[in-house]
C-alpha positions in Angstrom: -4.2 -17.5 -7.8 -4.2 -14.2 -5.8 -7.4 -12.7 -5.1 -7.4 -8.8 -4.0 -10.5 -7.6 -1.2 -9.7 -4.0 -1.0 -11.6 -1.7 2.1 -12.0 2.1 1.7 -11.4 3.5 5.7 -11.0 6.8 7.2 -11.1 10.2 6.7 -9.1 10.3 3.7 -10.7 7.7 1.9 -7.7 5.3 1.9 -7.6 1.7 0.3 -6.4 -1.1 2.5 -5.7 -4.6 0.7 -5.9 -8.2 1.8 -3.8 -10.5 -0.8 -4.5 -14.0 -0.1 -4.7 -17.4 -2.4 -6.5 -20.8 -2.0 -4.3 -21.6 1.0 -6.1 -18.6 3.2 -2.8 -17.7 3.5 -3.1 -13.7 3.7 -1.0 -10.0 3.4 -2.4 -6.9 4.9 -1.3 -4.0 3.1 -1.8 -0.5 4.4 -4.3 -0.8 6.6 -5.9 2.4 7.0 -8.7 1.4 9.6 -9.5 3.7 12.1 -12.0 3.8 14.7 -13.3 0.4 16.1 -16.0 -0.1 13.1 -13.2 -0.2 11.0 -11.1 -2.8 12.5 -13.8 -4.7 13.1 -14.6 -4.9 9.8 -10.9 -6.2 8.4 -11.5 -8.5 11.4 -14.3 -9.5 10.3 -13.3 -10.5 6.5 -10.4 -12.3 7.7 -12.4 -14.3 10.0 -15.5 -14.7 7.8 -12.9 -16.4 5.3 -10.5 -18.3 7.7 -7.7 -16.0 6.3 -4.1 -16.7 8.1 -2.5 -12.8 8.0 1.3 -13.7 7.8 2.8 -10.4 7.0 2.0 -6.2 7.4 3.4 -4.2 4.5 3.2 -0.6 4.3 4.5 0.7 0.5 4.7 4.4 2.8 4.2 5.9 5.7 1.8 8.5 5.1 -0.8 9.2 8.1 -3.6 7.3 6.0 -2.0 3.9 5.1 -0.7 3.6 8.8 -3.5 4.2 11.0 -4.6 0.8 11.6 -1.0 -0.5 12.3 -1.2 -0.8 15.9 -4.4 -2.9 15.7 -3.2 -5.4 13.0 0.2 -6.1 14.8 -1.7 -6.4 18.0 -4.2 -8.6 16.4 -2.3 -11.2 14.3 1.4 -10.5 16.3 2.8 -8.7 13.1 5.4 -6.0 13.0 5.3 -4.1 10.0 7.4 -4.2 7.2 8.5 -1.0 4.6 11.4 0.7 3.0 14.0 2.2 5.3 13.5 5.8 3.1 10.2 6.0 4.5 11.4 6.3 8.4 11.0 10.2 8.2 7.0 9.8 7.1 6.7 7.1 9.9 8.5 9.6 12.1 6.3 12.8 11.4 3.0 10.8 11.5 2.4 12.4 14.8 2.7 15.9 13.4 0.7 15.5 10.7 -1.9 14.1 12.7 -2.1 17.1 14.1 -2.0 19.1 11.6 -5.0 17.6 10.0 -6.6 17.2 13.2 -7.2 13.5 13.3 -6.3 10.6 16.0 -3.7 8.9 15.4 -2.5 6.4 18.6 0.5 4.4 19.4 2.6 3.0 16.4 4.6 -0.4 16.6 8.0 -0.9 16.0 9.0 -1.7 12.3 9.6 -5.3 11.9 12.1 -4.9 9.0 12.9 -3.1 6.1 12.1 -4.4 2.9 14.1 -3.2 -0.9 13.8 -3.5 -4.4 13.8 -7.2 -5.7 12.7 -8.4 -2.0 9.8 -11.1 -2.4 6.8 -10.7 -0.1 5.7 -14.5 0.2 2.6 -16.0 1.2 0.9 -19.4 0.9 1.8 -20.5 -3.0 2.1 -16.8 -3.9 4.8 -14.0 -4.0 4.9 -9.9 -5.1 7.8 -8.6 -5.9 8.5 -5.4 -4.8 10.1 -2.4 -6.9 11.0 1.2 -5.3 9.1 4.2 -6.6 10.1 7.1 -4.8 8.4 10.5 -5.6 5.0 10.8 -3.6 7.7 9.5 -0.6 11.2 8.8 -0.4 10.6 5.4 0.2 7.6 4.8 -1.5 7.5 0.5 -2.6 5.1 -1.1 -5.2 4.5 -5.0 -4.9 4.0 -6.7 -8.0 2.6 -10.4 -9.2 3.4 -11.1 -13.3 1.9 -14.5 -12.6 -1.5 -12.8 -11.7 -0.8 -9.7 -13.5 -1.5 -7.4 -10.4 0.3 -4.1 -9.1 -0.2 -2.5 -5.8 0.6 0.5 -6.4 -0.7 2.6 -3.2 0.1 6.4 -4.3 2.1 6.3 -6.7 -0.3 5.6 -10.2 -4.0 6.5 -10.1 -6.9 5.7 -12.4 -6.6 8.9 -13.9 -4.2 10.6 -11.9 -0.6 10.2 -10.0 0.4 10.4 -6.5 0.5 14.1 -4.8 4.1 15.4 -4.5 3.8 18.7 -2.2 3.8 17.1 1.2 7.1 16.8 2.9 10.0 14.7 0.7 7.6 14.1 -2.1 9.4 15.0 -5.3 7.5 15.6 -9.0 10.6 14.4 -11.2 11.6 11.1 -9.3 7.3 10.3 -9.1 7.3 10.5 -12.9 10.4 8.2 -13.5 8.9 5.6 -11.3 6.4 5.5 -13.2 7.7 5.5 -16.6 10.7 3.3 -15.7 9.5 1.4 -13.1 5.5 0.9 -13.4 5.1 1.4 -17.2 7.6 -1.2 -18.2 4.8 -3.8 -17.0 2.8 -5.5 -19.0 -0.4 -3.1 -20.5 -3.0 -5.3 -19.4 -1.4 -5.5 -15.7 -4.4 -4.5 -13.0 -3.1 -1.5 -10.5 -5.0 -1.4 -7.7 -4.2 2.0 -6.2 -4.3 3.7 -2.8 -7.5 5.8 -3.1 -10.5 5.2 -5.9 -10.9 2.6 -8.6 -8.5 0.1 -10.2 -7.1 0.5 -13.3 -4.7 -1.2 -15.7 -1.2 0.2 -16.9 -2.5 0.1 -20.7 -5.6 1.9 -19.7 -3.0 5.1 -17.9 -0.4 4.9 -20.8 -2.9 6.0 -23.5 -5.2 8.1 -21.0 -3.8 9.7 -17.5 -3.7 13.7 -18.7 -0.7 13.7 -16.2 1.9 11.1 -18.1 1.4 12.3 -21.7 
């Protein structure tokens, strides 16, 4: 069974995820660490739990789910792993680092590019991941029906939906993705999301304000 330890870091208040099961097996997604306190925390809980990190997935490239990147492929010799569409956000990171007038060091190399209907495997468990362009043009979800649980990074918020005025972000294609892509899961599926609480597909179907 999966179990989800989620970590608010940096200045925008970003979610990073462990994902790992009874064989300490372990996925990193998005980590957003980013100053030493901050890595040394995720170091910390993987050590403290004799987690085995075998893959780094980012569902985008935005500045915030990117930062700590360099530190976890250093760390545990992983490349990271995200959808081809999301080179240009990986690729302006840079610039919108300086725009928002934050450090942002050295990025690795992208390991591979993962698509829709890829499986992200670890120990006994798996996520599936589905595309959901909108917030980014390469923006990935990675699901579990077994243990009824969505990462869903920026895309579906308790309450809210992913942001779609920064560069390639488009209102329309967010929407589908989440009527066609997200909302065709099961209602009592958990969403853990890329900033603030969880929430559960059921729970956003009757109640976000933006998808009624």
């Amino acid at each position: 069974m999966i179990k989800i330890q989620s970590f608010t870091f940096n200045p925008f208040q970003e979610n990073t995820y462990i994902a790992y099961d009874e064989t300490n097996e372990c996925i990193i997604v998005d980590p957003g660490c980013y100053d030493e306190n901050e890595n040394t925390v995720l170091k910390n809980f993987i050590d403290k739990n004799n987690l085995k990190p075998v893959a780094l997935i980012n569902t985008h490239c935005h500045l915030d789910h990117i930062f700590g990147n360099k530190f976890v492929t250093d760390t545990y010799k992983l490349s990271p792993q995200m959808h081809q569409l999301d080179m240009p956000m990986l690729e302006y990171a840079p610039q919108a680092a300086n725009k928002y007038g934050v450090h942002l060091g050295e990025l690795p190399e992208v390991g591979s590019f993962l698509k829709e209907g890829d499986v992200v495997e670890f120990g006994s468990s798996k996520f599936e991941i589905i595309f959901t362009p909108g917030h980014s043009p390469g923006h990935i979800c990675l699901v579990n029906k077994e243990d009824n649980i969505t990462l869903s990074a920026d895309v579906l918020f308790h309450l809210s939906i992913g942001r779609t005025d920064l560069p390639l972000g488009d209102h329309e294609t967010l929407l589908n993705s989440i009527k066609n892509k997200l909302f065709t899961l099961d209602d009592t599926m958990v969403v853990y999301p890329g900033h603030g609480p969880k929430t559960s597909i059921g729970f956003e179907k009757a109640n976000n304000p933006f998808l009624q």
